[in-house]
PQR file with spaces between the fields and no chain letter, atoms N, CA, C, O and H, PARSE charges and radii, in Angstrom:
ATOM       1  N    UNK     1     100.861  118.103   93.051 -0.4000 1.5000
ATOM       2  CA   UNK     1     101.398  116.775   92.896 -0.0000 2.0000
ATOM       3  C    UNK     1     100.819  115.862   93.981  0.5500 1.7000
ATOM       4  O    UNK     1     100.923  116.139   95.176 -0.5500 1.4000
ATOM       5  N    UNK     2     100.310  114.950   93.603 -0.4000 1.5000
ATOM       6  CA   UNK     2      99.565  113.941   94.420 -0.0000 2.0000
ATOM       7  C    UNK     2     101.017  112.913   95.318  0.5500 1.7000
ATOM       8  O    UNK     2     101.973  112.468   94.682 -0.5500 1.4000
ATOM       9  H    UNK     2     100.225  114.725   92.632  0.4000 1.0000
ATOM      10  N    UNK     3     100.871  112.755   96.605 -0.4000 1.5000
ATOM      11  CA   UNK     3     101.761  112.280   97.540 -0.0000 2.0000
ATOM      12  C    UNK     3     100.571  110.802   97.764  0.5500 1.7000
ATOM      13  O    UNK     3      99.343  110.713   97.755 -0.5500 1.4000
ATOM      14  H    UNK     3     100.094  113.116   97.122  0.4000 1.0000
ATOM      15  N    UNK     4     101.918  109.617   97.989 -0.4000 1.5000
ATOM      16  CA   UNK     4     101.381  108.716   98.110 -0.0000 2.0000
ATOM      17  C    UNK     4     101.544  107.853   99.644  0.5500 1.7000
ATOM      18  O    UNK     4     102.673  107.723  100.116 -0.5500 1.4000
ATOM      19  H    UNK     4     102.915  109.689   97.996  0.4000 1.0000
ATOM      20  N    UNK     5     100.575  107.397  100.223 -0.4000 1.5000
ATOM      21  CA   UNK     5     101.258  106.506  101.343 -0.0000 2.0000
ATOM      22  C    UNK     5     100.833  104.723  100.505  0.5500 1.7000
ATOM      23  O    UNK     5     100.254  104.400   99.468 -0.5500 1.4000
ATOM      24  H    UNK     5      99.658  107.503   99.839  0.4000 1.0000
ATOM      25  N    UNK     6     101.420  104.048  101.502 -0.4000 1.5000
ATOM      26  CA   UNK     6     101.195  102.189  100.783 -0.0000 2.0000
ATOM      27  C    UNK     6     100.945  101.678  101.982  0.5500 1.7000
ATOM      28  O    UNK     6     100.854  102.221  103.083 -0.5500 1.4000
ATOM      29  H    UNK     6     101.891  104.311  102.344  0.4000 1.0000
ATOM      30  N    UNK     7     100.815  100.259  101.550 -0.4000 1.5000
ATOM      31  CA   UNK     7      99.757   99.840  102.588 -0.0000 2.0000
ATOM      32  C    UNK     7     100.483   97.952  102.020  0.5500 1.7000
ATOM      33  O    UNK     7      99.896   97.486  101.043 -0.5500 1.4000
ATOM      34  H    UNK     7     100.889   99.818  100.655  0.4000 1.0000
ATOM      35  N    UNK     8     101.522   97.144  102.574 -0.4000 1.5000
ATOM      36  CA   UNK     8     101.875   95.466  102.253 -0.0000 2.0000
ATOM      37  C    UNK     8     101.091   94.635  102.991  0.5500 1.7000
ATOM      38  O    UNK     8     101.319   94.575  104.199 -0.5500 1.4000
ATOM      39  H    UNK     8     101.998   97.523  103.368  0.4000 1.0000
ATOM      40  N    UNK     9     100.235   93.997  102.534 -0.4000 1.5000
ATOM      41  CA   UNK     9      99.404   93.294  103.919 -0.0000 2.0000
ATOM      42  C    UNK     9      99.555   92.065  103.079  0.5500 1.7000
ATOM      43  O    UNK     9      99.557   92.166  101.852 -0.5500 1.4000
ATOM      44  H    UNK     9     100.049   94.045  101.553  0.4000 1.0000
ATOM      45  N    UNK    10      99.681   90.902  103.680 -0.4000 1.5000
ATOM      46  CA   UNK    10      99.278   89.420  103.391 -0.0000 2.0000
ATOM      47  C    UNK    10      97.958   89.234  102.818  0.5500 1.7000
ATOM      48  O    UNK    10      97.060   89.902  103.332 -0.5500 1.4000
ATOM      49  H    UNK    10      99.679   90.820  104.676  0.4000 1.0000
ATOM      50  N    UNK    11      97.660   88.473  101.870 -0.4000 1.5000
ATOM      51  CA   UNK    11      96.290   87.459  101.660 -0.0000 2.0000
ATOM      52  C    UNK    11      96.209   86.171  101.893  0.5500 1.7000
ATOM      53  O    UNK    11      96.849   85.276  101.341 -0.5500 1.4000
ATOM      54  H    UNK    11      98.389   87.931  101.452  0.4000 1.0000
ATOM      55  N    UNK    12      94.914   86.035  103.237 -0.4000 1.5000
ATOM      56  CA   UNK    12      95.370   84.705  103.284 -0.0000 2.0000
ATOM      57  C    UNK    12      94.153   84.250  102.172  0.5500 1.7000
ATOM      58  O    UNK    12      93.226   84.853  101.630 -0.5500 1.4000
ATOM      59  H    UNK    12      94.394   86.763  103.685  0.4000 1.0000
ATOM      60  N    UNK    13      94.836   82.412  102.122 -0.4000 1.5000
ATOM      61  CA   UNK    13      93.669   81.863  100.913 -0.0000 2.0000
ATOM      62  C    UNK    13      92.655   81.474  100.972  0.5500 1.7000
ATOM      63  O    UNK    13      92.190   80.808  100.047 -0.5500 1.4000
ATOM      64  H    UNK    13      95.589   81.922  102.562  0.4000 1.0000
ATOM      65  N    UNK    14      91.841   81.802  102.269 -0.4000 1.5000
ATOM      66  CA   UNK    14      90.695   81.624  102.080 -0.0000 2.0000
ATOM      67  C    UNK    14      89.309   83.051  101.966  0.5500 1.7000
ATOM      68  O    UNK    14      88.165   83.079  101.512 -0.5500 1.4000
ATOM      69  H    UNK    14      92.219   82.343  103.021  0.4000 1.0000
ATOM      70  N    UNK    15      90.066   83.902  102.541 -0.4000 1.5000
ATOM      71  CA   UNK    15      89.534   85.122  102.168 -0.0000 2.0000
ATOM      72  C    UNK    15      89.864   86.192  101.462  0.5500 1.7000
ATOM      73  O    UNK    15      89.496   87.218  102.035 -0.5500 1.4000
ATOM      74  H    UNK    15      90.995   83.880  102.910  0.4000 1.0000
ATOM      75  N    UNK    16      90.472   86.404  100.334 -0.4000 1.5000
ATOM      76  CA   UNK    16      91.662   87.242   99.963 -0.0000 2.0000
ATOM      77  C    UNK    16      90.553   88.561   99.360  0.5500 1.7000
ATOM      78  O    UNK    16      90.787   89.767   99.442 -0.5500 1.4000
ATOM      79  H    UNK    16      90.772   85.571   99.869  0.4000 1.0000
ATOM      80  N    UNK    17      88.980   87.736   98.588 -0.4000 1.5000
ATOM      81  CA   UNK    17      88.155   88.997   98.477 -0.0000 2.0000
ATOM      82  C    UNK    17      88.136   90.217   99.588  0.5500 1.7000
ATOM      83  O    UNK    17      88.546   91.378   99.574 -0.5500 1.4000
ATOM      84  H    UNK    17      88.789   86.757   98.522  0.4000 1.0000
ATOM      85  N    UNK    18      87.491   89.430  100.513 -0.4000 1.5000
ATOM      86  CA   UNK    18      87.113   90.132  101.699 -0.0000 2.0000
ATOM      87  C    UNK    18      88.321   91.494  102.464  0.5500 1.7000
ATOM      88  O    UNK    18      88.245   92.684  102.770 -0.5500 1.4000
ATOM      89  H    UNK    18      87.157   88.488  100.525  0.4000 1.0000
ATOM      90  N    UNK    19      89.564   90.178  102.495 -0.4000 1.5000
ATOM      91  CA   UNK    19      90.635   91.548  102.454 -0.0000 2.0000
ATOM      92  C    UNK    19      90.687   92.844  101.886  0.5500 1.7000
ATOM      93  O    UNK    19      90.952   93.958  102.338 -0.5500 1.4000
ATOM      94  H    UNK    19      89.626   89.211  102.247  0.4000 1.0000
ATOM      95  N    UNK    20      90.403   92.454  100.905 -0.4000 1.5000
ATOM      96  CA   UNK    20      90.789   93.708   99.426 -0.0000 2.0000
ATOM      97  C    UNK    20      89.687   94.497   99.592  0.5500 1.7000
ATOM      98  O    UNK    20      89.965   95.690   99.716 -0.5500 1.4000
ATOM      99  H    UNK    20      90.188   91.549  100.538  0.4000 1.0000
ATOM     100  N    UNK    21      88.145   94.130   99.648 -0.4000 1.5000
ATOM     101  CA   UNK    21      87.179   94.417   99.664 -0.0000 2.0000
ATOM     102  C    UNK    21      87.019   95.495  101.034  0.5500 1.7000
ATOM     103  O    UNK    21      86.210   96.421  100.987 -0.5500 1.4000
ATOM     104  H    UNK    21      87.920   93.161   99.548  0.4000 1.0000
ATOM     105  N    UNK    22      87.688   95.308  101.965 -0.4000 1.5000
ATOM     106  CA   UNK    22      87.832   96.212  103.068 -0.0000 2.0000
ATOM     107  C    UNK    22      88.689   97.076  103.230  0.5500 1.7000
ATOM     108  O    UNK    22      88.392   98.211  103.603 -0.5500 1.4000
ATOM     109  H    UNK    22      88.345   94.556  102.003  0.4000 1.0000
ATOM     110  N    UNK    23      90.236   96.591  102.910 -0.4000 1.5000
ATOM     111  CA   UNK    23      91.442   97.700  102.090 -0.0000 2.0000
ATOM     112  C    UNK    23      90.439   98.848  101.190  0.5500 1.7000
ATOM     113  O    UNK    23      90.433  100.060  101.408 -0.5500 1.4000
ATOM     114  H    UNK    23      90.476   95.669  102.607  0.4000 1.0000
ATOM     115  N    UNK    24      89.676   98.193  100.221 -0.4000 1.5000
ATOM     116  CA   UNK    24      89.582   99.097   98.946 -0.0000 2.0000
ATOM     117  C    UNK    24      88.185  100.392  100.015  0.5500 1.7000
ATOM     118  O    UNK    24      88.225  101.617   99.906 -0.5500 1.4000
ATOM     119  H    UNK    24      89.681   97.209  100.044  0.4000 1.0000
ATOM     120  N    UNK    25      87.475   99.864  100.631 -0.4000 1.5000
ATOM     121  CA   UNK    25      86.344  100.620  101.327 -0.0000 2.0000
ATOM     122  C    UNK    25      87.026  101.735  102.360  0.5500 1.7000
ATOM     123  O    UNK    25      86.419  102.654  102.909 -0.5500 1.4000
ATOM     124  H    UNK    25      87.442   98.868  100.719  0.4000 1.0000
ATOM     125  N    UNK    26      88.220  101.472  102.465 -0.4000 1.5000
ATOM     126  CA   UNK    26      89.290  103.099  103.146 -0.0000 2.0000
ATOM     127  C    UNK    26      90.309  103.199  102.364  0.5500 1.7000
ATOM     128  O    UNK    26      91.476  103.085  102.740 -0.5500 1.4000
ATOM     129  H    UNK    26      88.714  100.725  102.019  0.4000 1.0000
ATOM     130  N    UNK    27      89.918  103.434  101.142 -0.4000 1.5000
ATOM     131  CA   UNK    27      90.766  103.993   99.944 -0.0000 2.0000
ATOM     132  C    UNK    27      91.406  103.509   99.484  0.5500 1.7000
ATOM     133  O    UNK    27      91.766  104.118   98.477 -0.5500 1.4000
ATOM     134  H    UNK    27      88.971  103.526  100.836  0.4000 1.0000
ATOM     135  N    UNK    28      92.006  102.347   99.655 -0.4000 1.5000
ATOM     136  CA   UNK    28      92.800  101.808   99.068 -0.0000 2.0000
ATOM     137  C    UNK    28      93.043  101.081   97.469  0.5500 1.7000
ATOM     138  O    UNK    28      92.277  100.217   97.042 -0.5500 1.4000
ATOM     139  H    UNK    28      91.714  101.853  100.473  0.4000 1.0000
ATOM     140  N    UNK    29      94.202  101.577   96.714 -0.4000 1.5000
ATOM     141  CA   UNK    29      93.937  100.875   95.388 -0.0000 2.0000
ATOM     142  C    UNK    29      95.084   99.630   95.288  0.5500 1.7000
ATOM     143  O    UNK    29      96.175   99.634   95.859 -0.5500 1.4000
ATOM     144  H    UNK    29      94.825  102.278   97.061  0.4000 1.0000
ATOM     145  N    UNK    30      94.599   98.667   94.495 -0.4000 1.5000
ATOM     146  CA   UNK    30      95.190   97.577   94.491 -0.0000 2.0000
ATOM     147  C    UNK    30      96.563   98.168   93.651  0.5500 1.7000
ATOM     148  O    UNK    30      96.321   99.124   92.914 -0.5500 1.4000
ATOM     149  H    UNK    30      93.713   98.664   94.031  0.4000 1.0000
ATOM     150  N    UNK    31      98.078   97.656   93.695 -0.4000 1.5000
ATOM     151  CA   UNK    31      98.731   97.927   93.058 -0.0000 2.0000
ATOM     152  C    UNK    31      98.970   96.259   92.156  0.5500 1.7000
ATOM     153  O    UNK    31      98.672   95.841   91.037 -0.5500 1.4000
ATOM     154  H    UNK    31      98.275   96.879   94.294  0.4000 1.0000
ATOM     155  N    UNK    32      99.517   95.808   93.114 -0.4000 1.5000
ATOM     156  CA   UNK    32     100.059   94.720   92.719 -0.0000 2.0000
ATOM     157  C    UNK    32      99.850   93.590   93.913  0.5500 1.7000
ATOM     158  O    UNK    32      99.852   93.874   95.110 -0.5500 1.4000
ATOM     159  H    UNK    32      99.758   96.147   94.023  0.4000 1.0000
ATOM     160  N    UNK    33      99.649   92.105   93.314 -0.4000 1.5000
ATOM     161  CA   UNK    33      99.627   90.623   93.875 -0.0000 2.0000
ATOM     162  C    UNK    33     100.948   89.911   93.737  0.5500 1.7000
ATOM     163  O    UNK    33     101.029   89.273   92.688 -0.5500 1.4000
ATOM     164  H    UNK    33      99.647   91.874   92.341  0.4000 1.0000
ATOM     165  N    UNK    34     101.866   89.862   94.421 -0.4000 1.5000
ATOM     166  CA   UNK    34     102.896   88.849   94.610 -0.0000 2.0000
ATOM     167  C    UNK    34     102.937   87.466   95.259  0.5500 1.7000
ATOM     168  O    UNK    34     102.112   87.263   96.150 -0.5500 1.4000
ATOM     169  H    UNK    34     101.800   90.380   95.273  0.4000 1.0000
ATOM     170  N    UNK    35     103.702   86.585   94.965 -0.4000 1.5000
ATOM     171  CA   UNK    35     103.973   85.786   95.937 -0.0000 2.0000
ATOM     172  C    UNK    35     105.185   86.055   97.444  0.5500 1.7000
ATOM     173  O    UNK    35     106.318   86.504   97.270 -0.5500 1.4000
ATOM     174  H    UNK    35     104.372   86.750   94.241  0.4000 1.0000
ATOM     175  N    UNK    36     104.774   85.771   98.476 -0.4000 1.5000
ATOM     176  CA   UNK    36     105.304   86.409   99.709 -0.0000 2.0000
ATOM     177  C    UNK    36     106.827   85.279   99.452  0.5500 1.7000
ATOM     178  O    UNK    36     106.988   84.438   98.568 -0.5500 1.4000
ATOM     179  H    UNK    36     103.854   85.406   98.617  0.4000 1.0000
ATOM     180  N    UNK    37     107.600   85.602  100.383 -0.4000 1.5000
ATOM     181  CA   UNK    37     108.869   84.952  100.695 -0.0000 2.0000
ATOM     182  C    UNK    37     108.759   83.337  100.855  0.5500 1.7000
ATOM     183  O    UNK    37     109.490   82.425  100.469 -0.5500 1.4000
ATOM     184  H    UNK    37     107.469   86.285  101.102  0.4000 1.0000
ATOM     185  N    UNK    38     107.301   83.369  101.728 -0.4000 1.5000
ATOM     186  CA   UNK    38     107.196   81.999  102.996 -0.0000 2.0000
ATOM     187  C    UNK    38     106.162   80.782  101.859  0.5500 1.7000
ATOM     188  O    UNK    38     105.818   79.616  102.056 -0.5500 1.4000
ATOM     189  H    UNK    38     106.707   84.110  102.041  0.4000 1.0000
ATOM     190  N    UNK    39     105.863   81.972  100.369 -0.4000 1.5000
ATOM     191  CA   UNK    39     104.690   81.235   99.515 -0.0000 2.0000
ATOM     192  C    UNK    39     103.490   81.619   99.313  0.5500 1.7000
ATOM     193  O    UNK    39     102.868   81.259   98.314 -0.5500 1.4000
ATOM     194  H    UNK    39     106.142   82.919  100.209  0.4000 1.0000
ATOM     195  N    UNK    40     102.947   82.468  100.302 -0.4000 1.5000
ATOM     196  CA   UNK    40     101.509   82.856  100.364 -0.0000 2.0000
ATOM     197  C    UNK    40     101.473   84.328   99.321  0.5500 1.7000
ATOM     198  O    UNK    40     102.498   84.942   99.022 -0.5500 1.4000
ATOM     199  H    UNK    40     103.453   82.761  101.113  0.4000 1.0000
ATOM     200  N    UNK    41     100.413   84.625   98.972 -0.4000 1.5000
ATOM     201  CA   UNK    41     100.316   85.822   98.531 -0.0000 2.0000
ATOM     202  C    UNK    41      99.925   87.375   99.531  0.5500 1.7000
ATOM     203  O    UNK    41      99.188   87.638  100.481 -0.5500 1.4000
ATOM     204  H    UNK    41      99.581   84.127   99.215  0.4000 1.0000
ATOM     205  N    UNK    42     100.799   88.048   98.751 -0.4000 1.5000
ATOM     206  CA   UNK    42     101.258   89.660   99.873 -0.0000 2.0000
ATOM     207  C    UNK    42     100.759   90.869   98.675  0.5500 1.7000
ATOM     208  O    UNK    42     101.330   91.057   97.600 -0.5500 1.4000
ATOM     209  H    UNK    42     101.398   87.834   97.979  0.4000 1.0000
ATOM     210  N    UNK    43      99.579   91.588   99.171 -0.4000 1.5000
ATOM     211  CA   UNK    43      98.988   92.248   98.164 -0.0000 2.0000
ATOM     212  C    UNK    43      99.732   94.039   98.857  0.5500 1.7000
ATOM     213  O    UNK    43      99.800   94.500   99.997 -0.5500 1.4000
ATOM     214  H    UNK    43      99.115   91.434  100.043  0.4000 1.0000
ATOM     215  N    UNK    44     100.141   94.555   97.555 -0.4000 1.5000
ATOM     216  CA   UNK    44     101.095   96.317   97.246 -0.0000 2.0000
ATOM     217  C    UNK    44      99.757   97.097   96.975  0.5500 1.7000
ATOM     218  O    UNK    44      99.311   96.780   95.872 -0.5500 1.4000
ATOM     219  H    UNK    44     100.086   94.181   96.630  0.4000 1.0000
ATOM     220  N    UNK    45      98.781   98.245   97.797 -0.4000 1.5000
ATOM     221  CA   UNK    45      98.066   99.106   98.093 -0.0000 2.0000
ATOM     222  C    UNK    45      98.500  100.232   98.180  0.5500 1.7000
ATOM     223  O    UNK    45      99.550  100.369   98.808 -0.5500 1.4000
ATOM     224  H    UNK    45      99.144   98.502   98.693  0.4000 1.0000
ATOM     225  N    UNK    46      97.900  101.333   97.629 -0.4000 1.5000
ATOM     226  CA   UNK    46      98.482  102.926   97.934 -0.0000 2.0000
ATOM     227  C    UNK    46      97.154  103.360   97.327  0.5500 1.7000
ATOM     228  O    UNK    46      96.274  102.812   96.663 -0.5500 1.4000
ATOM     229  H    UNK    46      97.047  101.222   97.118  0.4000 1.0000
ATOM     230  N    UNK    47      97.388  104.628   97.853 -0.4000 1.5000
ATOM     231  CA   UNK    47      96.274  105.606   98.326 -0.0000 2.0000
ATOM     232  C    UNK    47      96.732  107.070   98.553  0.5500 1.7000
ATOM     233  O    UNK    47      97.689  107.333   99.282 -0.5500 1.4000
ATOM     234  H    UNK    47      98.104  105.073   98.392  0.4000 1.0000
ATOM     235  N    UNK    48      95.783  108.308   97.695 -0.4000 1.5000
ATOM     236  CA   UNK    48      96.619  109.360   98.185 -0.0000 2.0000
ATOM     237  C    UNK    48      96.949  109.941   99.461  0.5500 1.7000
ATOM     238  O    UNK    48      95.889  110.211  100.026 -0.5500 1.4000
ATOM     239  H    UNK    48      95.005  108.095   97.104  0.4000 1.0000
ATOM     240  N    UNK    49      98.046  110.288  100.246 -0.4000 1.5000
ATOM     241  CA   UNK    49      97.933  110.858  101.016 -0.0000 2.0000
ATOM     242  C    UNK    49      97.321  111.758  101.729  0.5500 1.7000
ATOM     243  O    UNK    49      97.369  112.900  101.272 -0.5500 1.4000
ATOM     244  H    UNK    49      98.907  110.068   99.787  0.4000 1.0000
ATOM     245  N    UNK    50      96.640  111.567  102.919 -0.4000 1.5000
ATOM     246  CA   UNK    50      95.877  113.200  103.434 -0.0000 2.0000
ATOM     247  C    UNK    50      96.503  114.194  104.142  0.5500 1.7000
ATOM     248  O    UNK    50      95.896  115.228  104.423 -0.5500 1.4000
ATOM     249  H    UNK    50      96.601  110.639  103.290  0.4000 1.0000
């Protein structure tokens, strides 16, 4: 059974590729894009555990 860790980080709006693009290059898979509390967008990441 595959174990998961997560990963909530902010996007800010002028780089939000670059974020993801560096999340995703140490495993990370996109789950989900929300809007944060304050308005901005807060991107949901997980990845299997090692």
């Amino acid at each position: 059974m595959t174990t998961w860790e997560y990963l909530i980080t902010p996007l800010p709006l002028h780089t939000p590729k670059q974020v993801l693009d560096m999340h995703g290059s140490e495993g990370w898979e996109l789950v989900s894009i929300v809007t944060g509390p304050e308005g901005g967008s807060v991107a949901y990441l997980k990845r299997p555990k090692q």
